[in-house]
MIVO-361286 format. One record per residue (C-alpha): residue in three letters; x, y, z. Coordinates in steps of 0.1 Angstrom, whole numbers, padded with zeros to 4 digits, always signed. Layout:
N
ALAXYZ...
END
This chain:
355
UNK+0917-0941+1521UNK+0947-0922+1526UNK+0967-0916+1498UNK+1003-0910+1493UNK+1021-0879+1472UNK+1023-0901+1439UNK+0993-0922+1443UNK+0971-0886+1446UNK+0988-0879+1416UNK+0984-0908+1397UNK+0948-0910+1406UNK+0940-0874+1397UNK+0956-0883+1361UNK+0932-0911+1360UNK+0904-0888+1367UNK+0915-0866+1336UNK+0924-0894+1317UNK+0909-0927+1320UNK+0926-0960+1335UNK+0965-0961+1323UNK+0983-0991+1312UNK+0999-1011+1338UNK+1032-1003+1325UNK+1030-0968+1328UNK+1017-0969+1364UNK+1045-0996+1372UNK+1073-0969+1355UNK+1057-0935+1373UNK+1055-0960+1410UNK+1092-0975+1403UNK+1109-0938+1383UNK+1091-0905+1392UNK+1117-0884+1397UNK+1101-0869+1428UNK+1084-0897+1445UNK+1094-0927+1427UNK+1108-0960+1447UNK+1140-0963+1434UNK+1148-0923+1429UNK+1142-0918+1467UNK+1155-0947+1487UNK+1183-0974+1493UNK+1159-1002+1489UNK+1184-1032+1497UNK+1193-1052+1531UNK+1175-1057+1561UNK+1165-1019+1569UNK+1153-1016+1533UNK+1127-1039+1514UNK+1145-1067+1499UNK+1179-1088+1494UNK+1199-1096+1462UNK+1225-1120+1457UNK+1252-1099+1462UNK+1243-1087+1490UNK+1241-1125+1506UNK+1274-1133+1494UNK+1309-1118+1479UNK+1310-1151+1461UNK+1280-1139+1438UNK+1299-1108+1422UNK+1337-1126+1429UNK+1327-1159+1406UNK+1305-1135+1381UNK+1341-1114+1379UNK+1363-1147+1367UNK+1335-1154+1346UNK+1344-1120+1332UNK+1381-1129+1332UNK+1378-1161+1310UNK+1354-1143+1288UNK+1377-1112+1282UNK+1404-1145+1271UNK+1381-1159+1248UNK+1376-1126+1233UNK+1415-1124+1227UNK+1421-1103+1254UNK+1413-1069+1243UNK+1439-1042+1255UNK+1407-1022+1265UNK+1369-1038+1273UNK+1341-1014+1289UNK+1324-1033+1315UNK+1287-1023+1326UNK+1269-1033+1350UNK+1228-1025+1346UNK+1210-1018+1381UNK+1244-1023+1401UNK+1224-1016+1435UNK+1247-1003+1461UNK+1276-1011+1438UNK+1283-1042+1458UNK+1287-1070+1429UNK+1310-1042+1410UNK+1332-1045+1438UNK+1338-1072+1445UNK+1337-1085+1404UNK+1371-1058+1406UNK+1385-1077+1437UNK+1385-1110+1420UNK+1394-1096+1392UNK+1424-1080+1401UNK+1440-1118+1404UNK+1443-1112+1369UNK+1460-1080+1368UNK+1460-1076+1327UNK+1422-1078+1332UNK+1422-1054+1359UNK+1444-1034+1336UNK+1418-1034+1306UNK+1383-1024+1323UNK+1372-0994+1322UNK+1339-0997+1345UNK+1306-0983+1336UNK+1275-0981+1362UNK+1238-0979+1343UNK+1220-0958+1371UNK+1193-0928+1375UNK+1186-0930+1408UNK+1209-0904+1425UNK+1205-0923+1461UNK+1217-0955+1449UNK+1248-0937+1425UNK+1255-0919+1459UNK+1257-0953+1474UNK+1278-0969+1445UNK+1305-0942+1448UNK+1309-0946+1486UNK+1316-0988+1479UNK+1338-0980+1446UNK+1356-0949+1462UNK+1391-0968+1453UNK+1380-0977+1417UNK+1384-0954+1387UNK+1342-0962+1374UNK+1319-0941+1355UNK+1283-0935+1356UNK+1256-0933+1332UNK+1217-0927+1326UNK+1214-0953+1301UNK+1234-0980+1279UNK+1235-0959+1251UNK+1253-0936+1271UNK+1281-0957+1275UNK+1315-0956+1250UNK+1317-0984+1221UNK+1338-1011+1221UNK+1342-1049+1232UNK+1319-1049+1264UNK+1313-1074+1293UNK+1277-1068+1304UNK+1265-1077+1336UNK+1229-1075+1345UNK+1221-1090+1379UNK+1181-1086+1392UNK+1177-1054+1367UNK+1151-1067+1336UNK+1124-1076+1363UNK+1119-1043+1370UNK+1113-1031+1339UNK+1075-1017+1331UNK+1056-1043+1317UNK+1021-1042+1297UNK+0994-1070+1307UNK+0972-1085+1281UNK+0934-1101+1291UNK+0912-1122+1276UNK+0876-1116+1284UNK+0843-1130+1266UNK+0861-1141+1235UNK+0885-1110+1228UNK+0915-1097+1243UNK+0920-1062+1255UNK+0944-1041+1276UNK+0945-1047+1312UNK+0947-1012+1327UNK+0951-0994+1361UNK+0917-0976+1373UNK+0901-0961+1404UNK+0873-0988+1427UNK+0849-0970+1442UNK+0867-0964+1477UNK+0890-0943+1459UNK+0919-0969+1454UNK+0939-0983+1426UNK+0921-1012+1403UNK+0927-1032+1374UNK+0901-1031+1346UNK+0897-1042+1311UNK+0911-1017+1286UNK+0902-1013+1248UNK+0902-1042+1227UNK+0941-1054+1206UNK+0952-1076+1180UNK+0957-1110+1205UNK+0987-1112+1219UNK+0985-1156+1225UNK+0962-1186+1210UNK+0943-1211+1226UNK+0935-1192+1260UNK+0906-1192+1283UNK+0887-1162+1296UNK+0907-1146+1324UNK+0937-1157+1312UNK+0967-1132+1311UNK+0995-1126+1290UNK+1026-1099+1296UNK+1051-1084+1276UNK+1082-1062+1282UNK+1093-1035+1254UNK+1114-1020+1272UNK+1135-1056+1282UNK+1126-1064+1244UNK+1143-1031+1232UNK+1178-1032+1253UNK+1180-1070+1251UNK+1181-1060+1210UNK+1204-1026+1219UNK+1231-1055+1237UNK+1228-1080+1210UNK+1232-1055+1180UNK+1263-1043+1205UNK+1276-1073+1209UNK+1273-1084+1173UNK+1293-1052+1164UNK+1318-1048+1192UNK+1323-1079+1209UNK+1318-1093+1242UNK+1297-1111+1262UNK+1268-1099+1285UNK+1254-1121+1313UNK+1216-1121+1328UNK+1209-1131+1361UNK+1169-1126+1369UNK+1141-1147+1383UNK+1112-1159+1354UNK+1101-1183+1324UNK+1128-1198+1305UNK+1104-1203+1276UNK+1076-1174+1287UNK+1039-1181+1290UNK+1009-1171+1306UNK+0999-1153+1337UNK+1001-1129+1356UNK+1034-1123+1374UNK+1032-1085+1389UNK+1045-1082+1423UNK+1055-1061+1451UNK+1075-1066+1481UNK+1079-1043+1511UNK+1096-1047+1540UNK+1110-1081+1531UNK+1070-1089+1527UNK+1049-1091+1499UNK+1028-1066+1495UNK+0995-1058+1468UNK+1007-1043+1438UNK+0986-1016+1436UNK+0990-1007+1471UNK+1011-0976+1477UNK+1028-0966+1447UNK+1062-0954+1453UNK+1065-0974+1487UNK+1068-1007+1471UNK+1092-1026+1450UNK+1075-1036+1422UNK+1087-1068+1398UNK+1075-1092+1370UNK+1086-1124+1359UNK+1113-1118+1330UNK+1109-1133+1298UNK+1141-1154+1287UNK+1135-1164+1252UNK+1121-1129+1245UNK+1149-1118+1254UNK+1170-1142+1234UNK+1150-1136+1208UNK+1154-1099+1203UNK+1193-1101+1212UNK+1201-1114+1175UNK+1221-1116+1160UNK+1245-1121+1189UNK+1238-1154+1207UNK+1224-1169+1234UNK+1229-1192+1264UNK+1208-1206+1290UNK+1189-1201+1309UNK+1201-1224+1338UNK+1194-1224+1370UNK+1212-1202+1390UNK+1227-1228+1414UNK+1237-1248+1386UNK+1254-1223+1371UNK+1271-1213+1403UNK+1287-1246+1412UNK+1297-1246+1372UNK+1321-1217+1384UNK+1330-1234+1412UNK+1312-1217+1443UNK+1315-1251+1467UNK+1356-1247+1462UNK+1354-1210+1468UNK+1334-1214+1502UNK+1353-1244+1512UNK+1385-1220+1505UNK+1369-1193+1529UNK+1355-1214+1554UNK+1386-1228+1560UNK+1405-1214+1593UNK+1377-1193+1603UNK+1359-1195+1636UNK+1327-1217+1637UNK+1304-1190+1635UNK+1317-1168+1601UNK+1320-1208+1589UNK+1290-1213+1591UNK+1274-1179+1577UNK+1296-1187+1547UNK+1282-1219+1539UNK+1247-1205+1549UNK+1253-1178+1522UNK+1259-1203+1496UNK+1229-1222+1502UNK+1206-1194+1500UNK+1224-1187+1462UNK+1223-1224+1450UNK+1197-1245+1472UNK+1164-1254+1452UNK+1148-1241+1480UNK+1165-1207+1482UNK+1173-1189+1447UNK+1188-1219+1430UNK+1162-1225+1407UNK+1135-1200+1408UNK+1170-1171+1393UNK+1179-1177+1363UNK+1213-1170+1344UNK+1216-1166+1304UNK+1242-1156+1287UNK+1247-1137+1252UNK+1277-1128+1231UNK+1289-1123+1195UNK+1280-1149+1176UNK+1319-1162+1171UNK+1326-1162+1206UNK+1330-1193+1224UNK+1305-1209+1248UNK+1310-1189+1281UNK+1315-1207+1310UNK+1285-1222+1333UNK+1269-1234+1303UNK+1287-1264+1295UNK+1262-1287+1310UNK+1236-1279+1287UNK+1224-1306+1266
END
């Protein structure tokens, strides 16, 4: 077996060290700053590995950014709101959240943009799309200035390093990454912990995300204090669970997880009501389904709006666009959109529906 730059690494550490948790294999495959998937590579569109919404349709980002609008009303219309955007991709839904935005122009007037981003191809990428805007860059949230905040997050918790949990012949232990005998990556039981879920059968898996745990917290606390609103777009559990949900994708393709470290996206399901959970005190909406809250905003009107007058063909690869954000069968339903804000605020729209 042939083994990549990082993968000889990581399996020499294992050699040293014993199996590692699965989060710290899914952080070194997704962040090593030399050989890492998302430090080395634009990973998006049809020469890369995967698609996002934004990338499908301006709608996505344009709708996301009058969302932002009547939010930044609600909140009395600060003279001055920071808006970040977590994992902002080629900078794509930042644009065009600004374009639709600037129908507003006090709005426009009162953002000061901040991109969360450590991977120097992608910020390379974001400046290129957002050469005309005055934004900012930054390592980490906490890097970013106080003040009320708009927080968008669009496919960015999923990739967060998760740790796996399971249950075997009565006790729970740490599921861990190992060596098989052919020399490639395996999972294996790790040492025994306190159990993570009740009423499980052997085999049964559970995940957890600290890291998603720990900023969703770091955004409420912010929120709490500051003001704002912050909305989550992901796919995953709206009331968590069992399983496991590790995954990578490659060329469009799904692909084994353990396969090729570095080469391969790698996601898990998110957690929604963990994340709710740790975001208090601030509150929190949703999830809904992403289509639902998509025609909330309006996206039929919008497409209808741009459909009309064009020829037959960009017609129809409009409409098509929408589909693939709000069909059932597409992204509708399986993404997921909650929202959070200081606990005063007032419901954000694309909730409304809610029971």
């Amino acid at each position: 077996m042939t083994l990549g730059p990082l993968a000889r690494r990581l399996a020499d550490a294992i050699r040293r060290d014993g199996p590692v948790p699965v989060s710290r294999y899914m952080e070194a495959a997704l962040s090593d700053p030399d050989h890492g998937y998302y430090t080395t590579r634009d990973p998006l569109g049809a020469a890369g590995d995967f698609t996002t919404a934004p990338e499908i349709s301006q709608m996505f980002g344009e709708l996301i950014g009058l969302w932002a609008a009547v939010v930044w009303q609600a909140m009395g219309a600060p003279e001055r709101v920071v808006l970040v955007e977590l994992g902002p991709g080629r900078g794509t839904l930042m644009a065009d959240l600004l374009r639709a935005a600037a129908t507003m122009p006090a709005f426009l007037a009162a953002i000061d943009p901040w991109l969360v981003e450590t991977s120097p191809v992608l910020r390379d990428r974001q400046r290129e799309t957002l050469a005309a805007q005055a934004a900012h860059w930054a390592d980490r949230i906490e890097d970013v200035p106080d003040g009320p905040a708009l927080i968008v997050a669009n496919e960015f918790f999923d990739a967060l390093p998760i740790d796996q949990y399971i249950r075997v012949d009565g006790l729970w232990r740490e599921r861990r990454v190992g060596l098989g005998a052919d020399g490639g990556f395996v999972f294996v039981a790790g040492p025994e912990v306190p159990a993570p879920a009740t009423g499980l059968p052997d085999g049964a898996i559970v995940e957890t995300c600290p890291e998603g745990r720990r900023l969703a917290a770091l955004m409420g606390r912010r929120l709490a204090r500051s003001g704002g609103a912050a909305l989550i777009v992901d796919y995953g559990s709206a009331a968590g669970g069992s399983g496991d949900t590790l995954q990578a994708v490659r060329r469009h393709r799904f692909h084994p997880a353990l396969d090729d470290p570095g080469e391969a996206d790698l996601t898990a399901h998110v957690d929604f009501a963990a994340l709710a959970t740790a975001a208090a005190p601030a509150k929190a909406w949703g999830p809904v389904g992403q289509g639902d809250f998509l025609r909330a905003l309006g996206i039929e009107t919008r497409a209808a709006l741009l459909a009309k007058g064009q020829p037959p063909a960009r017609a129809a690869d409009i409409k098509s666009g929408m589909r693939r954000l709000i069909d059932a069968a597409e992204m509708g339903t399986l993404f997921k959109v909650m929202g959070m804000a200081h606990p005063a605020l007032a419901e954000p729209p694309g909730f409304s529906f809610l029971p």
